[in-house]
Each structure stands twice: as C-alpha cells, then as structure tokens.
C-alpha positions as CSV (number, residue, x, y, z in Angstrom):
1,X,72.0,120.6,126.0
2,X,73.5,117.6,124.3
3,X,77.0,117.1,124.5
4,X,79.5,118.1,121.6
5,X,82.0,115.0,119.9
6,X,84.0,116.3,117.3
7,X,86.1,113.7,115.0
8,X,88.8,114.8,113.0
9,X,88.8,112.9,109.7
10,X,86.4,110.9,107.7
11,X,87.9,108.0,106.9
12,X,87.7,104.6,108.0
13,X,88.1,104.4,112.0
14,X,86.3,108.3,111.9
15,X,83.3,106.5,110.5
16,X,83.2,103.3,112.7
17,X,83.8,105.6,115.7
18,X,80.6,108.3,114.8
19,X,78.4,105.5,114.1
20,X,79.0,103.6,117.4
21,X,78.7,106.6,119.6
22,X,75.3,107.4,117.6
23,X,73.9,104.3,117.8
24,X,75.2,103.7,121.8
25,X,74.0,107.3,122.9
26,X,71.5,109.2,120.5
27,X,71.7,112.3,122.9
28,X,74.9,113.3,121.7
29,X,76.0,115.6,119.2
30,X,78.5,113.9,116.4
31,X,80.5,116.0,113.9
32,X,82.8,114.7,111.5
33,X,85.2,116.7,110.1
34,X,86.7,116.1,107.0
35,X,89.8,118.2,105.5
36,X,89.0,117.5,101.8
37,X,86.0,117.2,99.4
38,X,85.3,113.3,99.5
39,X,85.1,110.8,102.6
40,X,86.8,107.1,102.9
41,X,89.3,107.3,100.1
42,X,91.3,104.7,101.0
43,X,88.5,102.3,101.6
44,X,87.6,103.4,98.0
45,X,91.1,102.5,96.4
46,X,91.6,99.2,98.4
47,X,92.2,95.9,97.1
48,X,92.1,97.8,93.9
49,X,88.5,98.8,94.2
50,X,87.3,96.4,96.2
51,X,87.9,97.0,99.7
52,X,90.2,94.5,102.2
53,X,87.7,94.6,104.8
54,X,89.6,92.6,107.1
55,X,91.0,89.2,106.9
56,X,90.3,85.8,107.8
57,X,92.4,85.8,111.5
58,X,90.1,84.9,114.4
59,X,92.6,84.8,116.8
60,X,93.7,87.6,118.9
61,X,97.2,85.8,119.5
62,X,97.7,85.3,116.0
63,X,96.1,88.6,114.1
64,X,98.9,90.5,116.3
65,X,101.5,89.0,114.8
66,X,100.5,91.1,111.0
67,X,101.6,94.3,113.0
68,X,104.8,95.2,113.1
69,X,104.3,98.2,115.1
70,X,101.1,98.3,117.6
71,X,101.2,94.1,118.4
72,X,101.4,94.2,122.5
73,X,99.0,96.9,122.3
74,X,96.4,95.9,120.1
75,X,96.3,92.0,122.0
76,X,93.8,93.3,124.6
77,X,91.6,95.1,122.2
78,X,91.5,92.4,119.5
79,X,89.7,90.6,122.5
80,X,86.9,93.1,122.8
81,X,86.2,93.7,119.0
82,X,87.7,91.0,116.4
83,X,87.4,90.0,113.0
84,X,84.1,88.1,113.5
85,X,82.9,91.6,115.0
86,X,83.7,93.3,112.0
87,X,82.3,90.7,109.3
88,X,79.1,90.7,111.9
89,X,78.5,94.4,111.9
90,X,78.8,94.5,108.2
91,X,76.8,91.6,107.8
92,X,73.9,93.1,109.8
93,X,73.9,96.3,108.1
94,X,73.1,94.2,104.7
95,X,76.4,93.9,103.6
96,X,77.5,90.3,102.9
97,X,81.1,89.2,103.2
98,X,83.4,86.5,101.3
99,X,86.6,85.0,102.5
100,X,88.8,84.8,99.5
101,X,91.2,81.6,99.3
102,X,94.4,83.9,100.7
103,X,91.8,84.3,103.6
104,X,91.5,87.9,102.6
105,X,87.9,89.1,103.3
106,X,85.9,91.7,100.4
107,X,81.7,92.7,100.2
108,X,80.4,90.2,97.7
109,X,80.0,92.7,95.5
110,X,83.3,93.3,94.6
111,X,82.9,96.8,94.8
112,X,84.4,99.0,97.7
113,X,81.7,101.3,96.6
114,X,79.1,99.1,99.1
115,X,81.4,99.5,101.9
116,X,81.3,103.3,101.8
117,X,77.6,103.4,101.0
118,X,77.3,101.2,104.4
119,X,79.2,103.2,106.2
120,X,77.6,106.9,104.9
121,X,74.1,105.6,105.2
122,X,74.9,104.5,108.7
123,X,76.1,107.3,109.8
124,X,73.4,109.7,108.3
125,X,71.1,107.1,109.6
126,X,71.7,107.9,113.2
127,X,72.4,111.6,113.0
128,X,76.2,112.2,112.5
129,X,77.0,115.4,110.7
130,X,79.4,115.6,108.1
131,X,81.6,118.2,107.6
132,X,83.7,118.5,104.2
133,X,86.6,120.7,103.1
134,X,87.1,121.2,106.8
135,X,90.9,121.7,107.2
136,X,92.0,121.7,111.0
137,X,94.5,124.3,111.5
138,X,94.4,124.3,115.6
139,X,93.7,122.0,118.7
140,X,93.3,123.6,121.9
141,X,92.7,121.9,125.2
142,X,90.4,124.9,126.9
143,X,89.2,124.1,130.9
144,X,87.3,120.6,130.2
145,X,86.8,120.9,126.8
146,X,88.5,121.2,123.3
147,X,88.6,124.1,120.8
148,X,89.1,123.3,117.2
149,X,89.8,125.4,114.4
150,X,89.4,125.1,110.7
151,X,89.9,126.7,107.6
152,X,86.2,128.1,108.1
153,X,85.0,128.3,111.6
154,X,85.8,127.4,115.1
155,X,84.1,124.2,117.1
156,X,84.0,123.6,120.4
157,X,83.9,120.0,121.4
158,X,83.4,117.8,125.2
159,X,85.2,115.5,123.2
160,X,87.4,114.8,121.0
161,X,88.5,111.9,118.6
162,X,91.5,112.4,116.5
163,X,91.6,109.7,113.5
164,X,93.1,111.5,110.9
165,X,95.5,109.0,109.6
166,X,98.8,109.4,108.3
167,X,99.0,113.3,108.1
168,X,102.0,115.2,109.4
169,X,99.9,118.6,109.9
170,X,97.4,116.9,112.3
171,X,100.2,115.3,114.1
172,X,102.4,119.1,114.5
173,X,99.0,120.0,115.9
174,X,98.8,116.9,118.3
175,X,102.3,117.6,119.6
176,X,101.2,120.9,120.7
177,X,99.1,119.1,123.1
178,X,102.2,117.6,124.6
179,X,102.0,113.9,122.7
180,X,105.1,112.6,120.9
181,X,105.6,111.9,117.4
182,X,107.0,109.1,116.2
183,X,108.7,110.3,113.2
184,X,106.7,108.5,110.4
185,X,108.7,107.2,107.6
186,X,107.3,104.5,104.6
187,X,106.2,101.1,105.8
188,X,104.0,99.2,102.7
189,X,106.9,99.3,99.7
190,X,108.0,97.6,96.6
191,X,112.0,97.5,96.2
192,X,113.8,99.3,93.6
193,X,116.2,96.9,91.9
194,X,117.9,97.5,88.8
195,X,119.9,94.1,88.0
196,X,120.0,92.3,84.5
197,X,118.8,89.1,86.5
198,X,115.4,91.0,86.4
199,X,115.1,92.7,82.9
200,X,113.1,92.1,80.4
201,X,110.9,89.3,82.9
202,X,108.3,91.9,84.5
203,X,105.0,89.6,85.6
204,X,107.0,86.6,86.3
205,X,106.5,85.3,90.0
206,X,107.3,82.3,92.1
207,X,104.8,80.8,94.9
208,X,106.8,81.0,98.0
209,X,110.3,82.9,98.2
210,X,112.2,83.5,101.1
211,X,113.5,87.3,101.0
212,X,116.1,88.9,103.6
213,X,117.5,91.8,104.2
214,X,121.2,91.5,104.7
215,X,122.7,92.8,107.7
216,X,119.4,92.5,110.0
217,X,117.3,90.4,111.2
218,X,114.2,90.7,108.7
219,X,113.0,88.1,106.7
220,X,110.1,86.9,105.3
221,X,108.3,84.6,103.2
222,X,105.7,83.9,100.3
223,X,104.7,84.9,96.8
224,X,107.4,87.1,94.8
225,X,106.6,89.4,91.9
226,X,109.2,90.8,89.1
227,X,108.3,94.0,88.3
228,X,109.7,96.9,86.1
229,X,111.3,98.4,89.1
230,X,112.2,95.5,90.9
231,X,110.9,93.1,93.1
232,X,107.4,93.1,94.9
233,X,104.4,90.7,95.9
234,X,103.5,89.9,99.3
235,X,107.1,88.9,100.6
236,X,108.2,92.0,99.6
237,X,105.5,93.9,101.2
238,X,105.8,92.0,104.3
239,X,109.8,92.7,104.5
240,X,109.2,96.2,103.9
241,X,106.8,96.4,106.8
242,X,109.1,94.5,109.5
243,X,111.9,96.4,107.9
244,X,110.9,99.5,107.7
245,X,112.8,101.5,110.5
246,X,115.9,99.4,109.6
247,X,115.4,100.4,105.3
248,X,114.9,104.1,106.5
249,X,118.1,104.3,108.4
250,X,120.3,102.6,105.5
251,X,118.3,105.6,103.6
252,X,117.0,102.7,101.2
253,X,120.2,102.0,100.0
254,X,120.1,97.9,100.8
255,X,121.1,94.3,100.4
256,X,117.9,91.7,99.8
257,X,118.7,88.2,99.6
258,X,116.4,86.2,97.9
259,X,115.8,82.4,97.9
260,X,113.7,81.2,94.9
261,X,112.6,77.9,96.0
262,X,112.3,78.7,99.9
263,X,114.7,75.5,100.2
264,X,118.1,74.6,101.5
265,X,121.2,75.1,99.4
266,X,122.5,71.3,100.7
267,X,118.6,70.4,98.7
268,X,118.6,72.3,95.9
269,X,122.6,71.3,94.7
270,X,121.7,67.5,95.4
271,X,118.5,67.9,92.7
272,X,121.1,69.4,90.3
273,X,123.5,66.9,90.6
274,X,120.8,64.0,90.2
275,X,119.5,65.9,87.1
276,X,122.7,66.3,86.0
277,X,123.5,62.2,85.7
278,X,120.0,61.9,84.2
279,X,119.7,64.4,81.6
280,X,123.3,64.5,80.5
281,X,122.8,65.4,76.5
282,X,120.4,67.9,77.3
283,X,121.3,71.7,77.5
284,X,120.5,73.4,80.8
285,X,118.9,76.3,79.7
286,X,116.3,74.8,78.0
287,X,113.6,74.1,80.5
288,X,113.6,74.5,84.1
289,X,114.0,72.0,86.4
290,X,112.1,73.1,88.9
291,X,108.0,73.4,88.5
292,X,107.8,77.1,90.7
293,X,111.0,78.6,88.8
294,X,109.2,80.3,85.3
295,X,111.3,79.7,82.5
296,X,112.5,82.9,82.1
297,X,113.6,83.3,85.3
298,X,115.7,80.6,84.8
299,X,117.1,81.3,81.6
300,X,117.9,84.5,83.5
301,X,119.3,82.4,86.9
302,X,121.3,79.8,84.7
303,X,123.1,82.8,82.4
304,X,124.2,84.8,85.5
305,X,126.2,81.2,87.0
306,X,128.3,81.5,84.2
307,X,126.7,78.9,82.2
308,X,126.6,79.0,78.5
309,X,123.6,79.5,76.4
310,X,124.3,76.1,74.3
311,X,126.5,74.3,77.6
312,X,124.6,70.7,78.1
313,X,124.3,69.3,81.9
314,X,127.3,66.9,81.4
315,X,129.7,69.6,80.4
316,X,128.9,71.8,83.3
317,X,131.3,71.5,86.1
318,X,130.9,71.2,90.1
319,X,131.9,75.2,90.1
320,X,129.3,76.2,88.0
321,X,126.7,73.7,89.8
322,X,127.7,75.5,92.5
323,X,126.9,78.9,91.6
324,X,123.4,78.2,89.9
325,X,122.3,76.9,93.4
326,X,123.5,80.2,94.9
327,X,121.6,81.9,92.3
328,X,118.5,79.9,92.9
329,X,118.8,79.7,97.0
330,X,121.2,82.8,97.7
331,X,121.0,85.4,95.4
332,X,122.1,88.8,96.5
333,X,120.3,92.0,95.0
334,X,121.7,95.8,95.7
335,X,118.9,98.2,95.8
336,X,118.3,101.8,96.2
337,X,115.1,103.5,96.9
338,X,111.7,102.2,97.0
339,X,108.1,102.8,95.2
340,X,105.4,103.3,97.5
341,X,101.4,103.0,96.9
342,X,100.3,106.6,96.9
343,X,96.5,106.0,97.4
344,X,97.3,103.5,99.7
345,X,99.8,104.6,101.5
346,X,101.1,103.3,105.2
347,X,103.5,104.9,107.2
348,X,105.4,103.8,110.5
349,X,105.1,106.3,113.1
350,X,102.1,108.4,115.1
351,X,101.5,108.9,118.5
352,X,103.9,107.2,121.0
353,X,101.7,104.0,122.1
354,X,102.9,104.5,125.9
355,X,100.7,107.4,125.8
356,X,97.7,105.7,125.1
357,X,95.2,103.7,127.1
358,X,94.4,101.1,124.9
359,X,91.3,99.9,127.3
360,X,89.7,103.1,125.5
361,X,91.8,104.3,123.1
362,X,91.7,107.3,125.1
363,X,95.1,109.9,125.9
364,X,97.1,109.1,129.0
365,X,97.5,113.1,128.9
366,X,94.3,114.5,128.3
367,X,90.9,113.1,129.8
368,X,88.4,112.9,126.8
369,X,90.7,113.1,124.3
370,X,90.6,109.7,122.1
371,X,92.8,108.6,118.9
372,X,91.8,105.9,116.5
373,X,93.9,104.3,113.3
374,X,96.9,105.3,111.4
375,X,97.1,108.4,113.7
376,X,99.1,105.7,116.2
377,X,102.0,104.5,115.8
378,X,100.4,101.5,115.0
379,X,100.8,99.9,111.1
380,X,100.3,96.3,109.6
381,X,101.3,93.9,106.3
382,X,99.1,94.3,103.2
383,X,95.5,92.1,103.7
384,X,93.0,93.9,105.4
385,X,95.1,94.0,108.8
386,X,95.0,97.9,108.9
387,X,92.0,98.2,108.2
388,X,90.9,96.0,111.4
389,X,93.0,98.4,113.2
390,X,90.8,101.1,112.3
391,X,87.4,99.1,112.7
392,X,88.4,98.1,116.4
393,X,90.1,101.6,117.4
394,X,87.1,103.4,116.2
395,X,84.7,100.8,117.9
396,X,86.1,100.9,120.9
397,X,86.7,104.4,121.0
398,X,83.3,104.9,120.2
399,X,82.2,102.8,123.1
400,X,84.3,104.9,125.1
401,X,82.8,108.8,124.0
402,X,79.6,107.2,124.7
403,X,79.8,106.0,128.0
C-alpha cells in the first residue's frame, strides 16, 4: 500500500513541496488540500500580475540579510537550494527567466499566469491530487500517523506538510499539537501620514531616501514614494518589515524621519550657502537645486522652512538656511496607522523557529510532521525574497517526505 502525504494548502511552498516528493518517490500518495476554490493566489497577484519569482541574490550570506525574521535559520538551507536552484528548475520545466535591472527576477512572459500553469501541470504531471474547497477544521497526531479533518471528509496521512501560509485558523489548530504561535501582526506596509508637506504631490518620488523610525533602531534606505495616504516605495517597505514588532507595539502611532537626499546635514547646508552667493536675485522656490528633489516637493520643502513664496536667496537668512536643510536632511513626520496589501499580504509571526529542524523543515515535536513558508515565523522585504522562502522550504521539505 503506498504511503499517504497530505499538504495543507495550495499555494506556493504546497506546490514546490508535492512536486518534489512526486518526482523523488512515485510510490507515494500526494494530496493537496486546498481551503478555497482556486490555487496559488498570491503567485497570481504578485509583482502586479507578474510573479517575483525570486531575486537576483546568489549568495547565501547575503540573501539572509532580506529577512528580518527567519535569517540564522534559513543560512543553512539557502546552501542546499538557492536562487540559481529556483531560476534552474523553472528554467527546465520551459519556463524562461529575466533578471530585471533592480535584480528582481519575473517569467519572460510577464505574466504570473505561466508560473501557475508550471507549477499545476507539474504537479498533475506526476500524480499529485488536488483537493479544493477543502477547509481544515482539525489536526490530530493518532499513534504514527496524522488525522485531518475538513469541511467534507476525514484523511488520514503518514505524513504531513503544513504550508498554509499566513492563516490564524491553521495555526489555533497547530497549537493544539503543542507548537507555539508567534502572534502574527503586519510586516509589508505603507505609512499613513497626513502632513501638508505631502498634499496635493501623490506620484512624486526621490531615488534614494534614508527613512527612520524615531525612538529605535530601524532605518533604511532607497526609493521613496508620495502617495495619497502617505509615504511608501521600497524604503518604506523595507522599514516596515525591520520594524514591524517595534510599529505594532507603538500600535502604529509613530515618528519617521526622513532624509531626502540620503546626505549629511554639514553637506547639504554648505550647497545652500554656495547657491546662495551664486544665485542671489533669484527666488528660491523657483526651481530646485538639487536634481533627485521633484519640484514640487520642493516648493512643498522650501514653504514649510518659513520661506516666502516671492523671498529671493539673498534675502533669506542663516535661520531659515537652516531650517530648509532640516527639512531636506531631517524632516520629522507623525503617523498613525498603516495600509497593508491585502492580496499580498505578509505577516510577522508563525511557528516558533526553535521548534523546527531546519535540516528538513521537519517539527522538533512530532516525527513526520513538516512546515514550509509563511506558516513560520519566517518573513522578508518586498522582491521575490518570500517567495524563495517558500521554493526552498517546500524543496527541502519535499526531499525530506520522500526519503
């Protein structure tokens, strides 16, 4: 009699995992069971449609450094199935890969559509059985093997993979089996700023910012977007990853320091003084004086130094000089709340990592019982970094089931 693996949820890592033990052991049994009507939903929403495979990091030192949660643990892993893996098995399943000048990697196609077909065809190539509109309502560790009960019938599995993502159910259920919760809370997040500095400029950006949260340690750095709720981009993004625990306790309500130009207030006040001698009849508002500062923005920056609209550079005095270079190097923004991605949606939290063996992604607590993915307390910035997370749990894992 072939042996029974059941895998709770049909996403990204659940895929990766049935395919690999398929394709490593054709005598067992694979069931996927997914809660809802449709499979890989967030491969299908991201990088807005087209799918953030991975990204362009081929070291295992250096691709840890994208997680802010999961880092130590994924190091040995990343060694036995990397980013080159995952552009490989793609590649050999006739799906050709691009790295994108931000060294973000998508299907040539430009369509996550070919990713899911890859992954669905693969899977029903090698016999996994898919299961929709399977909602898991218990988890029950019987003798050696697992029982598992849905909304319609009751399996019974050797063994068991859990990669259900980020869903709070799934985890109740997984405490049951004496695993602890890290209580999840929102790690992937724009900031919610309302702050006349920002009005009326949505879709303005600057190239490289420097953005901290006050009181903490968290900072980060790169391209910052105005939007009509605040401030985003991939600064923001990254701060709100790193920061996460920190923003949740504060209950979102937050000090963000942002510097412009990514430069040194000592710099910056030196340029203004130069320009001031050299442009002396001209008025200040005008254009801005420095190339990765929009005009708009600066308009905004200059008004809120207590410049005046019509006030030329050799009427404005060392006080004012002063406060337009905190306002490009130091300015301070209150926020409250956050807006989150719904369909792509990453939380901090999962599984406690010190109860996983991360040689097999298997439970410390319970022999044959695997996790994979978001499940973990494991997250990472925007740029396909998750994603790898979930191609190397469920590889591994897979490996693991198989053996």
């Amino acid at each position: 009699m072939k042996q029974k693996i059941i895998i709770i949820g049909g996403g990204a890592a659940g895929f990766f995992a049935a395919i690999t033990i398929a394709e490593t052991n054709p005598n067992f049994e694979v069931i996927i069971l997914e809660k809802s009507g449709k499979v890989l939903q967030k491969v299908k929403v991201s990088g807005g449609g087209r799918c953030n495979v991975t990204h362009a990091c081929f070291t295992p030192k250096e691709l840890i450094a994208f997680y802010p949660r999961g880092n130590k643990e994924l190091l040995g892993p990343f060694h036995q199935f990397m980013t080159g893996d995952t552009m490989e098995w793609f590649e050999n399943r006739g799906v050709p890969l691009k790295i994108e000048q931000d060294n973000r990697i998508f299907p040539e196609s430009n369509n996550s559509q070919t990713i899911i077909d890859c992954l669905t065809e693969s899977a029903k190539k090698v016999g996994v059985q898919l299961q929709l509109n399977q909602n898991v309502t218990r988890i029950e560790k019987t003798g050696s093997q697992f029982e598992i009960e849905t909304s319609k019938q009751i399996f019974i599995a050797d063994k068991l993979l859990i990669a259900s993502g980020s869903n709070s159910k799934i985890w109740h259920l997984i405490s049951k089996l004496k695993h602890k919760i890290i209580a999840p809370v929102p790690s992937l997040f724009t900031f919610n700023i309302s702050d006349d500095r920002l009005k009326e400029i949505p879709g303005i950006s600057v190239p490289n910012a420097t953005v901290s949260l006050c009181d903490s340690k968290y900072e980060s750095n790169g391209p910052l977007l105005v939007t009509h709720w605040g401030l985003s981009g991939p600064a923001i993004l990254k701060l709100s990853a790193f920061g996460a625990i920190f923003l949740a306790d504060k209950n979102y309500q937050y000090k963000v320091k942002v510097n412009w130009l990514s430069k040194s207030i000592e710099t910056v006040l030196k340029k203004l003084k130069i320009l001031k001698k050299q442009n002396p009849k001209k008025q200040i508002i005008v254009n801005s004086v420095f190339k990765d500062i929009p005009k708009r923005l600066w308009e905004k920056l200059v008004l809120a130094s207590h410049i005046k609209q019509d006030q030329r550079w050799a009427d404005i005095s060392n006080k004012q000089l002063e406060n337009l270079t905190n306002q490009l190097c130091n300015a301070t923004f209150e926020a409250y709340g956050k807006t989150t991605f719904k369909e792509e949606f990453v939380t901090a939290g999962g599984i406690d990592l010190k109860e996983i063996n991360f040689k097999r992604f298997e439970s410390k607590l319970h022999k044959n019982l695997f996790f994979a993915g978001e499940v973990l307390n494991i997250d990472a910035i925007t740029g396909g970094f998750n994603f790898q997370n979930a191609w190397t749990g469920g590889f591994i894992a897979g490996k693991s089931i198989a053996e």
